[in-house]
N, C-alpha and C positions, 0 to 999 in steps of 0.2 A: 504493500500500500504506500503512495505518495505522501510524504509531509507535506502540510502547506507551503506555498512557494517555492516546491519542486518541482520542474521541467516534468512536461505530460510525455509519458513515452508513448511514440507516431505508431499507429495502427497502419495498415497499405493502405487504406482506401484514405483514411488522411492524410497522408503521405501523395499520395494520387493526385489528392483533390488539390495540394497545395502546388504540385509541379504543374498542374495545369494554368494555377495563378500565376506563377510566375512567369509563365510563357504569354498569358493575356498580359500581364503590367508589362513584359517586353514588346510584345508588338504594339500597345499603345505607347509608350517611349519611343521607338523607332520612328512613327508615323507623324509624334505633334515633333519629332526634332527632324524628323526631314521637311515639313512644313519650315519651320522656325530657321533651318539654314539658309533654306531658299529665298525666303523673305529675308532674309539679315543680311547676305550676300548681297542680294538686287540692290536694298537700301541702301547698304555699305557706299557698292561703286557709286549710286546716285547723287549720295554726299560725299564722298571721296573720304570713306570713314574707316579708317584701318581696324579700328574699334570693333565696329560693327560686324566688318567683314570678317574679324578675325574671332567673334562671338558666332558666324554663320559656320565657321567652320570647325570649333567648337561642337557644334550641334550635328555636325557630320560623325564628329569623333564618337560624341554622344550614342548617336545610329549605329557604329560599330561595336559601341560595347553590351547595347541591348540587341543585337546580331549576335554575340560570343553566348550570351544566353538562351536567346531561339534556338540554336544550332546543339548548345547542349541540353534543353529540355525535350527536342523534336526526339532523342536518343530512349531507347524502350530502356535505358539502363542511365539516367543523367549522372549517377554517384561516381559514374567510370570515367566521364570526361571533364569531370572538376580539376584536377589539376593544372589541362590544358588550358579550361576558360580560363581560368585564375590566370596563369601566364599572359594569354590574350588581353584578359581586361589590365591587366599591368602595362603592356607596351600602348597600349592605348591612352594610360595616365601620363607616359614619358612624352606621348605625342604631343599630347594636348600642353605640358609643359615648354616643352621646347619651342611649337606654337608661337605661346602666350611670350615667355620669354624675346623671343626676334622681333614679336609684334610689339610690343611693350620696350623694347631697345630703341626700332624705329622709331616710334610716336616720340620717345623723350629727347630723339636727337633730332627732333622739327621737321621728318618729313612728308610733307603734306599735311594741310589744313583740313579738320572736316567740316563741312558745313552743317547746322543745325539739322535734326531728321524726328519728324516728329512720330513718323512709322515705327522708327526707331526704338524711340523711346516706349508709344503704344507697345509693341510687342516684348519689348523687356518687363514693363510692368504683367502681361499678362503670363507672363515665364514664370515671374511671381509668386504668381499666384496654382500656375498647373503644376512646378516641379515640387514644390512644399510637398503635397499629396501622394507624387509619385515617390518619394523620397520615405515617405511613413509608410505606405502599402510595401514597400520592396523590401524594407527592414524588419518590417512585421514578418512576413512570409520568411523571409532569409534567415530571422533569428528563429521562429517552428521551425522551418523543415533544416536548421543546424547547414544552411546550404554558405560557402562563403563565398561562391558565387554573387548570388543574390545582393549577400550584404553588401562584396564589392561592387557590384553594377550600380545599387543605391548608394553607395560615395559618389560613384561617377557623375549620377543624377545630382547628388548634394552642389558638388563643386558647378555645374552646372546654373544649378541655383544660385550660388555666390557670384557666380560672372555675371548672372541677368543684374542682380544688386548694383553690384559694381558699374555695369555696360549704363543702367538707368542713370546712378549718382554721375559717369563720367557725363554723358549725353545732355544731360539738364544743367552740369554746374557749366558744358560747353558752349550749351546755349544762353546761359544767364549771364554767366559771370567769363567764360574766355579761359577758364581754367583748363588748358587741354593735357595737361601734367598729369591731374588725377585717375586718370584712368588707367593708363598705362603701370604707375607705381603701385598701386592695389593688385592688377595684372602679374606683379611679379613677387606678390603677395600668395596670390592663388597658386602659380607656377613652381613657389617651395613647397605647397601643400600640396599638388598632385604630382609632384618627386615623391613624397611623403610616403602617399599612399600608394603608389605605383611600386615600391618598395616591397611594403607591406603585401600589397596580393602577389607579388611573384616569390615573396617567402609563405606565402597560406598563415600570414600573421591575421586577416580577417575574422577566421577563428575565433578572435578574442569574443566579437562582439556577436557571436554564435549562444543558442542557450545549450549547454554541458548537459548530454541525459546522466540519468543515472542507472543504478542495476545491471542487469545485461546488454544495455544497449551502449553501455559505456565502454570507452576507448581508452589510450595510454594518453591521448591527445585531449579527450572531454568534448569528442565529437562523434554521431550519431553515425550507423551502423553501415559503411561502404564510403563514408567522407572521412578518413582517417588519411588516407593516400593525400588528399586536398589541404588539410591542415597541418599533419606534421611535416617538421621541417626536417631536413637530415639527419640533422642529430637526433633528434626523438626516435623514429623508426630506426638507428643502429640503440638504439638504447632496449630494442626489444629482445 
């Protein structure tokens, strides 16, 4: 029997039910962030807004990481190709870093001006407001079904999140005040945190924010039953 506040150990069909969520929260990520590039890119060149454009593309990265997801939940077995996504969603952090980084170098050595975009700024506020949501749902699922997958793809969404803030604050204080500095140094703000985390999933450090079953279904890692490969890191699995 469970003490209170001990992790529910996953039946298959809940276990089932929750791999299929996760496959729904990734193909809706996929779709509002190929929307979201496409508009951010178009805007981008319209105001000649590196900002913007380098936020569309962002949202391309975005699309690849909730891809690494599709592709391993589409698998009748997903516990088998965790390590791989974990990888994939890691180089995908490094991408979007180094991105961020070139783009954010450019802007702060004055090349090109952007012009006010007020599309811009609309679609950053409403990023706002959609990625918050997908950031709770993909953590919720990720921490039940012990996936670090999941929880990594929801960083990826997080950070995401933090660029719409960011792209918003740069774009309004561009338009009001002329400040075209700020965007770019907060940029290179987010660029150490998705090193950060880019880190973290290609050591299956994710894990952490995993919930640990307990009883039989528990690991040397305090990861749920076929995600052991996923989380431990090399030293743990020679430690068996």
């Amino acid at each position: 029997m469970s003490t209170p506040g001990s992790p529910t150990v996953l039946t298959g069909q809940r276990r089932r039910r929750l791999n299929r969520r996760s496959l729904r929260l990734a193909y809706a990520t996929a779709g509002y962030n190929l929307a979201e590039g496409v508009i951010a890119v178009a805007a981008g060149a319209a105001a000649s807004s590196t900002a913007l454009i380098g936020f569309g593309l962002d949202s391309f990265i975005e699309v690849s990481s909730a891809l690494v997801v599709i592709w391993q939940f589409r698998s009748r077995v997903p516990e088998a190709r965790e390590r791989l996504a974990l990888r994939l969603i890691a180089i995908s952090f490094f991408a979007l870093a180094a991105w961020i980084s070139m783009d954010a170098v450019r802007s702060l050595l004055g090349q090109g001006e952007a012009e006010p975009s007020p599309v811009g700024i609309g679609l950053a506020a409403a990023s706002l407001v959609v990625m918050p949501l997908l950031v709770w749902a993909k953590r919720r699922t990720g921490r039940e079904l012990r996936s670090a997958t999941v929880v990594a793809d929801s960083t990826q969404t997080l950070l995401c999140t933090y660029l719409s803030a960011i792209l918003l604050v740069g774009l309004v204080l561009n338009a009001w005040l002329g400040w075209s500095w700020a965007d770019p140094l907060a940029g290179l703000i987010i660029a150490g945190v998705a090193v950060r985390e880019g880190v973290e999933a290609w050591r299956g450090e994710q894990c952490d924010d995993c919930v640990s079953p307990t009883g039989q279904d528990a690991d040397s890692c305090g990861c749920g039953p076929g995600y052991a490969d996923a989380c431990c890191t090399g030293e743990d699995e020679n430690q068996r």
